[in-house]
C-alpha positions, 0 to 999 in steps of 0.5 A: 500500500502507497502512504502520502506523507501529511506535512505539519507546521508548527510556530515555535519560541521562546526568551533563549535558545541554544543550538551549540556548535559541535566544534566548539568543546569549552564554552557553548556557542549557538549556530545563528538558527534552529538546526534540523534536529533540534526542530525535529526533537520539538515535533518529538516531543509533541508525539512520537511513536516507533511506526512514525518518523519526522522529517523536517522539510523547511524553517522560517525564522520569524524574529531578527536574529539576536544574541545574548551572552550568559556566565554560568557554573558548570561541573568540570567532572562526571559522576562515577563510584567517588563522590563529587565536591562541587566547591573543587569541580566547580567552572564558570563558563561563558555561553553565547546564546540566541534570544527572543526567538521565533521560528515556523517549522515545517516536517512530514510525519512519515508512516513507517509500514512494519515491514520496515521497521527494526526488530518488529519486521516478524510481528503481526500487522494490527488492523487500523495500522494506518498514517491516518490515525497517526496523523489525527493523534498528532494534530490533537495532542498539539492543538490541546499544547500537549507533549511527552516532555516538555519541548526545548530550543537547543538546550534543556534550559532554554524551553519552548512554547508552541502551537499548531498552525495551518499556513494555507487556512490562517493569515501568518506573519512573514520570515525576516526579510534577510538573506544569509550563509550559515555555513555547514551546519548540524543536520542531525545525527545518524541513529539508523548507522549506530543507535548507541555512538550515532555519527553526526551529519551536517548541511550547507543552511542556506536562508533566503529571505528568512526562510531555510530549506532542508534537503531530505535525510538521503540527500547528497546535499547531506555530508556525512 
C-alpha cells in the first residue's frame, strides 16, 4: 500500500535558545538558527511513536536574529563510584546564546509500514495500522499544547512554547526579510548507522529571505 506523507507546521519560541556548535568543546556557542534536529526533537516531543518518523522539510525564522551572552557554573567532572565536591569541580563558563526567538517549522510525519521497521519486521500487522490515525493523534495532542516532555530550543534550559498552525487556512506573519550563509551546519545525527555512538551529519543552511530549506535525510546535499 502507497502512504502520502501529511506535512505539519508548527510556530515555535521562546526568551533563549541554544543550538551549540559541535566544534566548539569549552564554552557553548549557538549556530545563528534552529538546526534540523533540534526542530525535529520539538515535533518529538509533541508525539512520537516507533511506526512514525519526522522529517523536517523547511524553517522560517520569524524574529531578527539576536544574541545574548550568559556566565554560568558548570561541573568540570562526571559522576562515577567517588563522590563529587562541587566547591573543587566547580567552572564558570561563558555561553553565547540566541534570544527572543521565533521560528515556523515545517516536517512530514512519515508512516513507517512494519515491514520496515527494526526488530518488529516478524510481528503481526494490527488492523487500523494506518498514517491516518497517526496523523489525527498528532494534530490533537498539539492543538490541546500537549507533549511527552516538555519541548526545548537547543538546550534543556532554554524551553519552548508552541502551537499548531495551518499556513494555507490562517493569515501568518512573514520570515525576516534577510538573506544569509550559515555555513555547514548540524543536520542531525545518524541513529539508523549506530543507535548507541550515532555519527553526526551536517548541511550547507542556506536562508533566503528568512526562510531555510532542508534537503531530505538521503540527500547528497547531506555530508556525512
Amino acid at each position: 500500500m502507497e502512504y502520502t506523507d501529511k506535512e505539519f507546521c508548527l510556530e515555535v519560541w521562546g526568551p533563549i535558545a541554544c543550538f551549540t556548535r559541535p566544534e566548539l568543546k569549552v564554552e557553548r556557542v549557538s549556530y545563528d538558527v534552529i538546526t534540523p534536529s533540534a526542530a525535529r526533537a520539538i515535533f518529538e516531543a509533541i508525539f512520537w511513536k516507533p511506526a512514525i518518523h519526522w522529517q523536517v522539510t523547511k524553517i522560517e525564522v520569524l524574529n531578527p536574529i539576536k544574541w545574548t551572552s550568559i556566565r554560568r557554573n558548570e561541573v568540570g567532572a562526571t559522576a562515577s563510584k567517588n563522590p563529587i565536591f562541587i566547591e573543587d569541580k566547580r567552572q564558570q563558563k561563558n555561553s553565547l546564546m540566541l534570544r527572543d526567538v521565533r521560528y515556523r517549522i515545517h516536517a512530514k510525519l512519515e508512516f513507517i509500514p512494519l515491514r520496515e521497521r527494526k526488530n518488529q519486521s516478524n510481528a503481526e500487522e494490527h488492523p487500523d495500522e494506518n498514517p491516518a490515525k497517526y496523523y489525527a493523534m498528532f494534530e490533537r495532542r498539539a492543538t490541546k499544547g500537549q507533549c511527552f516532555n516538555q519541548p526545548y530550543l537547543g538546550t534543556r534550559e532554554c524551553s519552548a512554547s508552541f502551537k499548531l498552525v495551518d499556513p494555507e487556512k490562517e493569515a501568518l506573519d512573514a520570515p525576516i526579510s534577510e538573506n544569509r550563509d550559515l555555513g555547514i551546519m548540524l543536520y542531525d545525527m545518524d541513529f539508523e548507522t549506530d543507535l548507541k555512538n550515532p555519527p553526526a551529519m551536517f548541511y550547507r543552511a542556506k536562508m533566503e529571505n528568512g526562510v531555510i530549506i532542508v534537503p531530505p535525510k538521503d540527500s547528497e546535499e547531506v555530508l556525512r
